[in-house]
Backbone as a printed PyTorch tensor [residue, N CA C, xyz], in Angstrom:
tensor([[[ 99.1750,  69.3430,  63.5860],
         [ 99.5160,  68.3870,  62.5440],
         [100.9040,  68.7390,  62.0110]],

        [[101.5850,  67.7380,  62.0800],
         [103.2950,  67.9420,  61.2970],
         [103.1600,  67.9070,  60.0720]],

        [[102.7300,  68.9150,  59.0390],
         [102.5700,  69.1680,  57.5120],
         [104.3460,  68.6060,  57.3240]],

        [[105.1770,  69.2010,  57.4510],
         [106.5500,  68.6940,  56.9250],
         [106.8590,  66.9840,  56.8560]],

        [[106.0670,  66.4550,  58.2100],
         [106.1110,  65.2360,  57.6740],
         [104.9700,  64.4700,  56.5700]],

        [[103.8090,  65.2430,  56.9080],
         [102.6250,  64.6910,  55.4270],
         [103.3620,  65.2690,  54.4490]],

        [[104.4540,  66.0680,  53.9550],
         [104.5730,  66.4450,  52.7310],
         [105.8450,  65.5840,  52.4200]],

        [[106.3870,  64.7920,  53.0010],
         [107.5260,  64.3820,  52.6890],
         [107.1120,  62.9050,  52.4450]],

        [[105.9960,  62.2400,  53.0120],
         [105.8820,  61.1350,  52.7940],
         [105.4420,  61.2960,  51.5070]],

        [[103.8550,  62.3160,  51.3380],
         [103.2890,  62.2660,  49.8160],
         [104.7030,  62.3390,  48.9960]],

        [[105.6160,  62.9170,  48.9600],
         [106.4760,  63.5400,  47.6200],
         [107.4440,  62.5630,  47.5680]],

        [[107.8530,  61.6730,  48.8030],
         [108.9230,  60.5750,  48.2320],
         [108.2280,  58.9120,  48.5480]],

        [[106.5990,  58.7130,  48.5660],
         [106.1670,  57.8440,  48.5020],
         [105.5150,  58.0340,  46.9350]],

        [[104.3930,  56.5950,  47.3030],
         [103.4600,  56.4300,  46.7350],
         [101.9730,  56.7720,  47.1470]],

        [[101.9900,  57.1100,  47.9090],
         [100.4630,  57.4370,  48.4130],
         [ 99.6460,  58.5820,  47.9880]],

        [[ 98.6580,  58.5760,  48.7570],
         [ 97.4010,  59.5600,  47.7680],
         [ 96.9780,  59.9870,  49.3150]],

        [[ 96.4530,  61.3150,  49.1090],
         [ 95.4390,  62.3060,  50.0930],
         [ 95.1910,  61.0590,  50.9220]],

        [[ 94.3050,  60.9060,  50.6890],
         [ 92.7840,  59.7460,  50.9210],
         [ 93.7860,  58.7670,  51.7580]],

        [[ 95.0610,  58.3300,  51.3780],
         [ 95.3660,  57.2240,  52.8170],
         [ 96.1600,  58.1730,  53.4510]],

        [[ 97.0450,  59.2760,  53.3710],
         [ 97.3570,  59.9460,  54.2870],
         [ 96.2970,  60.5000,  54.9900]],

        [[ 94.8520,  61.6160,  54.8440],
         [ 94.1170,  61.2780,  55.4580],
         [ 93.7280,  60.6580,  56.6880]],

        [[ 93.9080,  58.9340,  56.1560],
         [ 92.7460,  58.2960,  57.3940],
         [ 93.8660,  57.8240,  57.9380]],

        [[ 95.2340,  57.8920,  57.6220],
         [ 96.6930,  57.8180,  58.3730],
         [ 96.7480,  58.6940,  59.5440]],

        [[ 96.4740,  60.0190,  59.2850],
         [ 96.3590,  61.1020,  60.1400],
         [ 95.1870,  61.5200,  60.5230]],

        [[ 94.1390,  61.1810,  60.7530],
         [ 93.1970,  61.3580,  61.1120],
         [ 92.9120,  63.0200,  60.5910]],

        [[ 92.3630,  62.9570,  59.3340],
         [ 92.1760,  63.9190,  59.2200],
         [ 91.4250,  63.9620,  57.7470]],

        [[ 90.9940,  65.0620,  56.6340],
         [ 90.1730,  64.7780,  55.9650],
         [ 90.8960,  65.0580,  54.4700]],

        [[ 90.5400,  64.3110,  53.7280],
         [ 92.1000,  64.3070,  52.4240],
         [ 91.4600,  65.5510,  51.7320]],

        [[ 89.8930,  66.4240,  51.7940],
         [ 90.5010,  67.8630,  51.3340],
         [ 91.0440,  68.4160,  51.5260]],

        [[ 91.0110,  68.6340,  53.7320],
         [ 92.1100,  69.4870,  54.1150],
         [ 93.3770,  69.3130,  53.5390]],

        [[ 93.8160,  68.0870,  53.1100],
         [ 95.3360,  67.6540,  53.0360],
         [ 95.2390,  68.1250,  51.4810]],

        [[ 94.5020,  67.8940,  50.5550],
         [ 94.2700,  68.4650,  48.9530],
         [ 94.8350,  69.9530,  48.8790]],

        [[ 93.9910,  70.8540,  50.0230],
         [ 94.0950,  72.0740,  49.8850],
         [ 95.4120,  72.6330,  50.2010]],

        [[ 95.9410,  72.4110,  51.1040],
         [ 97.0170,  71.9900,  51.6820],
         [ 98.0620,  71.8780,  50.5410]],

        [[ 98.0730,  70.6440,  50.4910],
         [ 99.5480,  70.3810,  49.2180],
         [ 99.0500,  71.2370,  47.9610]],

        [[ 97.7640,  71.4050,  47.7580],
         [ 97.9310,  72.4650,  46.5740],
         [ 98.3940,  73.5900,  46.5200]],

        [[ 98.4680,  74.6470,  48.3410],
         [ 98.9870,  76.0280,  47.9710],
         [100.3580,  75.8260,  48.4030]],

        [[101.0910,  74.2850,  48.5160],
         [102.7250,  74.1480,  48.7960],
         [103.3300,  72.9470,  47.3420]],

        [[102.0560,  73.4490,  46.5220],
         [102.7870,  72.3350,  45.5460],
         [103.0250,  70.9780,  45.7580]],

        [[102.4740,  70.4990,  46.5930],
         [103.1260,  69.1340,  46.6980],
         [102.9050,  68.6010,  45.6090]],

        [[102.5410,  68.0220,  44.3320],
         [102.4100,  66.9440,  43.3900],
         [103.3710,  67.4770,  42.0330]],

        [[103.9280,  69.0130,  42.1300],
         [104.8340,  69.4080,  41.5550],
         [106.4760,  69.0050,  42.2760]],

        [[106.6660,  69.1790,  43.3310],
         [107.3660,  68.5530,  44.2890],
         [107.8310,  67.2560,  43.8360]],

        [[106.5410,  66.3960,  43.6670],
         [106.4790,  65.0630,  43.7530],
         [107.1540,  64.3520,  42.2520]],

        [[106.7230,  65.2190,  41.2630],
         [107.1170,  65.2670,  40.1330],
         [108.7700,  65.5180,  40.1730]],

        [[109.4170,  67.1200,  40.6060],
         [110.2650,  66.9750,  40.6100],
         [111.4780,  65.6310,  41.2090]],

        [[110.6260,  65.2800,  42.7820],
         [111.7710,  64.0500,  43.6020],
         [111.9560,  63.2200,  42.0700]],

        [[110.6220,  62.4080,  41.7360],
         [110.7180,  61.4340,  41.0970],
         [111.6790,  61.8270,  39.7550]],

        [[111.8000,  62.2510,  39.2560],
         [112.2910,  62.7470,  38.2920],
         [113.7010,  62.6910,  38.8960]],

        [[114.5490,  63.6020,  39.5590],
         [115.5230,  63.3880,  40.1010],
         [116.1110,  62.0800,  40.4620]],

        [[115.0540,  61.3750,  41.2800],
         [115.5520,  60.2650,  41.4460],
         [115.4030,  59.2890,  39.8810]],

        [[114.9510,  59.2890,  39.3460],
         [115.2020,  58.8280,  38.1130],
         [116.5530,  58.8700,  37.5440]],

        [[116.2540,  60.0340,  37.2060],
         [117.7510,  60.6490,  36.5250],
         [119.3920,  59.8460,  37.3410]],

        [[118.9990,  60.2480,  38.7630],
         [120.1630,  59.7900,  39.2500],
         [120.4980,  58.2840,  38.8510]],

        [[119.3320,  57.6290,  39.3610],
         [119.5420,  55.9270,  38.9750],
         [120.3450,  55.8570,  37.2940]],

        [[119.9050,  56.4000,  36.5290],
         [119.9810,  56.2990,  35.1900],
         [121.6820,  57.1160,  35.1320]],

        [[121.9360,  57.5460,  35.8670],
         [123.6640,  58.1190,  35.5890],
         [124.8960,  57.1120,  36.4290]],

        [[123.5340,  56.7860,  37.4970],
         [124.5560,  55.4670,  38.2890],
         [124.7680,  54.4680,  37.5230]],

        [[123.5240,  54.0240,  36.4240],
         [123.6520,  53.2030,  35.7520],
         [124.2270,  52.9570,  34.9410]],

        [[124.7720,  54.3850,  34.2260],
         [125.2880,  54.7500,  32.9570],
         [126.8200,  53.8910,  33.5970]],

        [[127.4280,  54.8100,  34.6650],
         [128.8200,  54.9530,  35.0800],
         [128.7690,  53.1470,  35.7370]],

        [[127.9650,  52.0360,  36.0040],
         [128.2790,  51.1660,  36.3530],
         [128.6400,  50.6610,  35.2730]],

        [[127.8300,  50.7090,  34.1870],
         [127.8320,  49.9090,  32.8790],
         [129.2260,  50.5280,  32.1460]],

        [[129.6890,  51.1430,  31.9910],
         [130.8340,  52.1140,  31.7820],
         [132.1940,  51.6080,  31.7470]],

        [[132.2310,  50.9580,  33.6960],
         [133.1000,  50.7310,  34.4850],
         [133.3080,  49.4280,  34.3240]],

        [[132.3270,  48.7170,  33.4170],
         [132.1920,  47.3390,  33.4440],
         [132.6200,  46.6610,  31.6580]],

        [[133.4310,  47.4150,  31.3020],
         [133.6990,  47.2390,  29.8520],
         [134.2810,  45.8600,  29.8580]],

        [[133.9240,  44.8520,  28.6160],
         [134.0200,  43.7310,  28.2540],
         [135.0200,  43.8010,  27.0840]],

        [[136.4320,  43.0620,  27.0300],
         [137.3270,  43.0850,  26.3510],
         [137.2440,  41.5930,  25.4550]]])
């Protein structure tokens, strides 16, 4: 099983164990136990967050760049 790719979909998707799982033929405790001793949903926390942040500084500097006289 390619764990690097189940961990990259969980952490920059939306999905849950349970459809990666029956995606991979396989059983969403194994995959539970799994992302729990590699962190994945801390991971997941961090991407999102990051990617947040970023949007929100792109946004800042568009709105910025876009001054109304």
């Amino acid at each position: 099983m390619d764990w690097n790719k189940l961990e990259v979909e969980y952490i920059t998707t939306n999905t849950s164990y349970a459809k990666l799982a029956t995606k991979y033929q396989t059983s969403a405790r194994t995959i539970s136990e799994y992302a729990r001793r590699h962190e994945w949903k801390e991971k997941r926390r961090k991407y999102v967050s990051d990617t947040v942040g970023k949007a929100d500084r792109k946004s800042t500097r568009l709105n910025s760049s876009h001054q109304y006289y």
